[in-house]
C-alpha positions in Angstrom: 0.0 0.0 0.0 2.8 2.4 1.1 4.6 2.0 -2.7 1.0 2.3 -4.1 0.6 5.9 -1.9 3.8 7.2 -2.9 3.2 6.5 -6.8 0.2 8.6 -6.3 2.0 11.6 -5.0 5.2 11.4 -6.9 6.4 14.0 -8.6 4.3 15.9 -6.0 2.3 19.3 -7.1 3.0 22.6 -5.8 0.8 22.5 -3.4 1.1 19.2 -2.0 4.9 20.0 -1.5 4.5 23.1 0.1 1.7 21.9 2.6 4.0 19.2 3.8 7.3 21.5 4.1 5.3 23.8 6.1 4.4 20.9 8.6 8.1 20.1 9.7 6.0 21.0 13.2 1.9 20.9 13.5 0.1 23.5 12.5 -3.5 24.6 11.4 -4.4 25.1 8.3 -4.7 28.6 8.4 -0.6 28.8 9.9 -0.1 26.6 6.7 -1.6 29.3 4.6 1.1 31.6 6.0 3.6 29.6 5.9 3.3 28.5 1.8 3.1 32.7 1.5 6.1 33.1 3.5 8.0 30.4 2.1 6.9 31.6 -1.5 7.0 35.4 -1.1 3.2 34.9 -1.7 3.8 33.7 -4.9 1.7 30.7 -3.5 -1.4 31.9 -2.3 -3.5 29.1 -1.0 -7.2 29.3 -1.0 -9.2 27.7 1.8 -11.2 24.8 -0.3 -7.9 23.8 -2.0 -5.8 23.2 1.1 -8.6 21.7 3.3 -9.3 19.4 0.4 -5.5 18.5 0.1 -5.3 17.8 4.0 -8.5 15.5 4.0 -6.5 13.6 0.7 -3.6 13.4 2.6 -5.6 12.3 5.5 -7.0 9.6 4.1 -3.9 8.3 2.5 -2.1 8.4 5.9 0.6 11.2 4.7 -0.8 13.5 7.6 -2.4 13.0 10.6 -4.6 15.4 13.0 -2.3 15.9 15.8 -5.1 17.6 18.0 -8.7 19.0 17.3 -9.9 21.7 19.7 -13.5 23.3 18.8 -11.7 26.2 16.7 -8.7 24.5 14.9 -7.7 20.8 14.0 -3.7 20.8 14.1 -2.4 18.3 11.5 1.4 16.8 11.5 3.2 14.4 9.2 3.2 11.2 9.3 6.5 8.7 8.7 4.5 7.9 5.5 4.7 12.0 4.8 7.8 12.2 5.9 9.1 9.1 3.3 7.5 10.9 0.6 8.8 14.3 1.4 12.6 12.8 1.3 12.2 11.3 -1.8 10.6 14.5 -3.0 14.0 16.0 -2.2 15.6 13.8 -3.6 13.7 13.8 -6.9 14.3 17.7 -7.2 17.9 17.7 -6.1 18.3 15.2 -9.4 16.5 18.3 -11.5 18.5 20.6 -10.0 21.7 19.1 -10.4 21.0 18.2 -14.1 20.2 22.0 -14.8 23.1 23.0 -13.4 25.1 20.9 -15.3 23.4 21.3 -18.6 21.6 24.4 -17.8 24.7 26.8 -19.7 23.5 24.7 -23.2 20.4 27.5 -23.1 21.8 31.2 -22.7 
């Protein structure tokens, strides 16, 4: 199930990416907004629908978890499954960017 998840997500979108970097500690969804705006120079400008709909994905498919749900806010973490997928994430991107790098001077 695990390999099946992680075909699913990878290469991850935007989005997805962002909403797990900005849980390297729980958060609401609201502080996740900020922090894909921070993170982006608002460049990313996440709308409520799209990242509640992306948590509740990501819910389901065990890549985050609620870490706590008070009346107001639900506070989500990642899970070792998130946490799996975000590495190889890295890892996938750090093959892109070294490849541009390398190449990259072919295009000026």
């Amino acid at each position: 199930m695990t390999d099946k998840i992680i075909k699913k997500y990878l290469p991850m979108t935007e989005t997805a990416f962002y909403i797990l970097l900005s849980l390297y500690k729980p958060t609401h969804g609201y502080g996740i907004i900020l922090e894909v705006e921070n993170l982006t120079n608002k460049r990313i400008s996440l709308g409520s629908g799209t990242i509640y709909g992306t948590l509740s994905k990501m819910q389901a498919d065990g890549i985050v978890a609620v870490y706590s749900n008070s009346e107001r806010k639900t506070i989500y973490e990642i899970t070792d499954l998130g946490k799996e997928l975000i590495n190889l994430e890295f890892k996938r991107l750090k093959e892109l960017n070294s490849n541009a790098e390398a190449l990259g001077g072919y295009f000026k």
